[in-house]
C-alpha positions, 0 to 999 in steps of 0.5 A, a space after each residue: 118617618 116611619 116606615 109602614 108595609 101592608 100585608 093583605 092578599 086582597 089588592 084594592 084593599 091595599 091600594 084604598 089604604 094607601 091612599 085614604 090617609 095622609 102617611 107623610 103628614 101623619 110622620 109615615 111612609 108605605 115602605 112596601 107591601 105583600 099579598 101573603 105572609 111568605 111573601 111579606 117574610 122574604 121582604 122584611 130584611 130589606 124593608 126593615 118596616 117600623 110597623 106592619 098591618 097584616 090580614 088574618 086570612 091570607 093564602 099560602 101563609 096566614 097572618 097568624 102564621 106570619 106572626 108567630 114567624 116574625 116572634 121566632 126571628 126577634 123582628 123589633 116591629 109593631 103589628 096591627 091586625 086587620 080583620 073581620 068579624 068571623 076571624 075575631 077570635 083569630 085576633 085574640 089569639 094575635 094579640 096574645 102573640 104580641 101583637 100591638 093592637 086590632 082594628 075590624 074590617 071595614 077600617 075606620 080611618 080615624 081609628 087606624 089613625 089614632 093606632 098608628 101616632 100611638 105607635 109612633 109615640 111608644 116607638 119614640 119612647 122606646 128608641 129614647 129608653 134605648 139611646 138612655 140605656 146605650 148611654 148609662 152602659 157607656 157611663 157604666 164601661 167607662 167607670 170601670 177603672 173606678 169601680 175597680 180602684 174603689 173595690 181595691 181600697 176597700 179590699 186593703 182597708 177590710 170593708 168589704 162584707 164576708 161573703 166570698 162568693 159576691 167578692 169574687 163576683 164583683 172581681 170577675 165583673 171589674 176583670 179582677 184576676 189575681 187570685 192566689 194562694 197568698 197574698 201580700 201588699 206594697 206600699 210605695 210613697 215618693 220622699 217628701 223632699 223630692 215631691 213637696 216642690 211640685 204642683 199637684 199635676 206633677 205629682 199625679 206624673 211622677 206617681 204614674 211613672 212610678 207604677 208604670 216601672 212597677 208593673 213593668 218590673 213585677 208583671 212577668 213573675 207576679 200576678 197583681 192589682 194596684 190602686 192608690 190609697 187616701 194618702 196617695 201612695 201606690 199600693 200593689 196587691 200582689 199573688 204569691 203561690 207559696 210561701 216560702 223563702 224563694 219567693 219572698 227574696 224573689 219579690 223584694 229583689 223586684 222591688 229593689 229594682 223598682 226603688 234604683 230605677 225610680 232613683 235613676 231614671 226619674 231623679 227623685 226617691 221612693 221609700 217601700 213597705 211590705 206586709 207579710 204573706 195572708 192567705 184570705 183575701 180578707 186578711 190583705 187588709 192586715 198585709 196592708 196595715 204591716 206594709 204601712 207599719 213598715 212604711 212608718 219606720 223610714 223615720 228612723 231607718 231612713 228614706 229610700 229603702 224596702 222595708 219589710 214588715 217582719 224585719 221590723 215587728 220583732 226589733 226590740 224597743 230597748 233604747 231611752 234617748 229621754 231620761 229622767 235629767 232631760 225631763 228635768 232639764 226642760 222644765 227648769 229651763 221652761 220655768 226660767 224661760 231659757 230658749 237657747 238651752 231648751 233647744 240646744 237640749 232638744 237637739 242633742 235628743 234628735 241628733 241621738 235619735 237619728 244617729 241609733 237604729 230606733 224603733 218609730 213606736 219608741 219616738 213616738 213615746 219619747 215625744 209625748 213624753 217631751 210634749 208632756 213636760 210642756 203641759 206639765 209646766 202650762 198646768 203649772 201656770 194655770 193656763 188652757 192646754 190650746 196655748 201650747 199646741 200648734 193649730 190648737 191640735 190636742 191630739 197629739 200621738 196622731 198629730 206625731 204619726 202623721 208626720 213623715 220624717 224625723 226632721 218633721 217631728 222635731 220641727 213640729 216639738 220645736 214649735 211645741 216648746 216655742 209657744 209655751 215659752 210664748 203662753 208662760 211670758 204672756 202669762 207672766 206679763 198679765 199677771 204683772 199687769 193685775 198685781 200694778 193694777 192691784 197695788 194701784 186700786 189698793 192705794 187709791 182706797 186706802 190712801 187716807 191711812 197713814 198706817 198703810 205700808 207696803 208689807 200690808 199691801 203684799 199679804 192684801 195682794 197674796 204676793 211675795 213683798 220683794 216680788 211685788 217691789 221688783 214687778 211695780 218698779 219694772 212696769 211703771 219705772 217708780 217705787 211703790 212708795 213713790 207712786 203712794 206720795 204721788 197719790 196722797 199729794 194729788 189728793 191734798 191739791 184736790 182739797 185745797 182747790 176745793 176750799 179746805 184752807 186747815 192744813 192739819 185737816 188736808 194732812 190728816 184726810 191725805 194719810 199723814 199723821 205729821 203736818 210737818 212731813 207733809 208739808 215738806 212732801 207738798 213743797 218738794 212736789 209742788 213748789 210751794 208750801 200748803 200755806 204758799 198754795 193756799 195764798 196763791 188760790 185766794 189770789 
């Protein structure tokens, strides 16, 4: 129900309007009522009234007066003026204070009647339209640590626009409160030996319990944000009023607090990488970038560690752990298809990279190099590079600098030189099959020529004669010429089965010049002599 006070100084006008329409079945309900406006203002903190229909001329305090009265207070209420003719302008002025609407002395019932549901209808608008905004800014409140890891990645990854002054808007609005006068940015992965076995609610576990030691570790002498980036790592922007020596051994020594307690209180390991020291905010993108540079050289430093960028981007890449033999090597022992040798080779390079201090770049050059000898030798066969590569992934430099251990990127070169072994004996077996194939095709066309020898079958083919010799035996278990004699006798059946009775004629349509040796050669494979054969079909 809505509730309705009626403030006229006239009292059988009240009491006519109370009765002369139906409140309750209408949805309202005369909460109250008062004789002036001063009297109607001491009343309205109690009544609260959803609408109030007020007279114009009023003693002590006029409607007009009450008006204005109530807009200065902020009363959340609709108002109805009731007037006569002779206050008409008085109305105008009323309506220009905000009031809802007007209706003219003497009331007509149907037309307060349709004023009030009209009312009650934008009040139900309204009171909707505020739950609907009380709701959406509730949804705003709690999506704030979004917002705010949203506006942190953007920060490390540079896509925020250059406008310093709507960034640090954006700060103030999502409680961002870490500006400084330099900035670098951590980032922390959990070791894959220790995280590959879990599910991923655990995990989300194990990073939460990591940023917590973190932020216990750094908040008393750092001021900080953290967010976690696309790959899952943790990354902590942090505030550094100088730059000088002092404070950077100051926030690595924290780190390395951070890294023991990891190991000792949760049981698994971390590795840390620190980007150098940037003035802007604008530039934490490229802290964050030599946080992950750093990061990357746990592959040949080893898991576990802080790992700071400027330790890492002057060290010389000076050592060649893949020579001009090793290449050599490989691709003879490719070409022969010795696995055992290839992967005892690839060993010995990995034991050698693991044991020297290397430069993560010079791996990865050394694997594109390795990877390389294995095109090189598909190329060779004439074969698609998408037999060699695992998944058919011919980006090879991101498919290495994705991986994140040594053991990692040997296992995936491993792989690498293990389908081409696999493509080249594929290779090899199918062209085996079209040179049989070929021999085969070339016999049954030429069969009838007594000419024809295998030295013409190998230059007709393009392949070597000894070559062709040792495929033909190895795949079908006979030689060339056996196969040849096997056909030629095959045929001269036909012929006789067929009615030709002149031996001289099958031998010579068959390829054989001699009758003689071709009657020896039908015999040895039938049994019986071209004669015999011949008597035995007329039989």
């Amino acid at each position: 129900m809505l509730k309705v006070m009626i403030v006229d100084d006239e009292y059988y006008f009240r009491e006519a309007l109370k009765i002369s329409l139906s409140w309750q079945d209408l949805g309202f309900i005369v909460c109250g009522e008062a004789k002036n406006g001063k009297e109607a203002l001491d009343m309205i903190d109690d009544l609260e009234p959803d609408i109030i229909l007020v007279d114009i001329n009023m003693p002590i305090m006029d409607g007009l007066e009450f008006v204005n009265e109530l807009k200065n207070r902020g009363a959340d209420c609709k108002i109805v003026i009731l007037t006569g003719h002779s206050e008409f302008q008085y109305a105008k002025e009323a309506v220009k204070l905000g009031v809802y609407n007007y209706i003219l002395k003497p009331v007509n019932e149907k037309e307060l009647t349709e004023t009030l549901i009209d009312i009650k209808r934008d009040i139900e608008t309204e009171v909707n339209i505020k739950i609907e905004h009380n709701r959406l800014k509730q949804q705003v409140k709690e999506s704030i640590p979004l917002l705010k890891e949203k506006f942190l990645n953007e920060l490390i990854q540079g896509n925020l626009p250059r406008n310093k002054n709507a960034i640090t808007k954006r700060m103030e609005y999502l409680n961002i409160h870490f500006c400084s006068e330099y900035y670098r940015v951590i980032t922390i992965e959990i070791n894959d030996e220790s995280s590959g076995i879990l599910n991923d609610e655990d995990k989300q576990l194990w990073k939460f319990a990591v940023s917590n030691i973190s932020c216990e570790l750094l908040e008393e002498y750092f001021p900080y944000e953290m967010c976690y980036d696309s790959f899952d790592r943790i990354c902590i922007i942090v505030g550094v009023k100088k730059n000088n020596q002092e404070l950077r051994l100051l926030l690595e020594s924290r780190l390395e607090l951070i890294r023991t307690a990891v190991s000792k209180h949760l049981g698994f390991t971390v590795t840390i990488g620190v980007g150098n020291e940037k003035k802007s905010l604008h530039d934490i993108s490229a802290s964050y970038k030599e946080a992950l540079v750093a990061l990357k050289n746990m592959l040949t430093q080893g898991k576990d560690k802080v790992i700071t960028y400027y330790s890492v981007e002057d060290s010389e890449i000076k050592i060649n752990l893949f020579t001009a033999v090793d290449r050599n090597q490989l691709l003879i022992h490719l070409r022969t298809g010795d696995s055992k040798e290839i992967m005892n080779l690839l060993n010995q390079i990995f034991t050698e990279i693991s044991s020297e201090d290397l430069h993560h770049e010079i791996l990865y050059v050394i694997c594109v190099e390795m990877a390389a000898v294995c095109m090189e030798y598909i190329i060779e066969l004439g074969l698609p590079l998408k037999e060699v590569l695992p998944n058919n992934l011919l980006n090879i430099i991101e498919e290495i600098q994705s991986k994140r251990s040594i053991q990692e990127i040997r296992e995936y070169m491993e792989r690498i030189f293990k389908n081409t072994l696999e493509a080249a004996s594929r290779s090899r077996s199918s062209k085996a099959s079209v040179i049989v194939e070929g021999v085969k095709k070339y016999i049954h066309e030429h069969y009838d020529n007594s000419d024809m020898n295998i030295d013409e079958i190998a230059r007709n083919l393009y392949v070597n004669y000894s070559h062709l010799c040792f495929i033909f035996k190895r795949d079908t278990g006979i030689t060339i010429n056996e196969y040849l004699t096997e056909y030629r006798m095959i045929k001269a059946k036909e012929l006789f089965d067929a009615g030709n009775n002149l031996v001289l004629d099958v031998a010579a349509k068959v390829g054989y010049a001699d009758a003689n040796y071709f009657g020896k050669c039908f015999k040895k494979h039938y049994g019986l002599s071209p004669s015999k054969y011949i008597e035995s079909i007329r039989r």
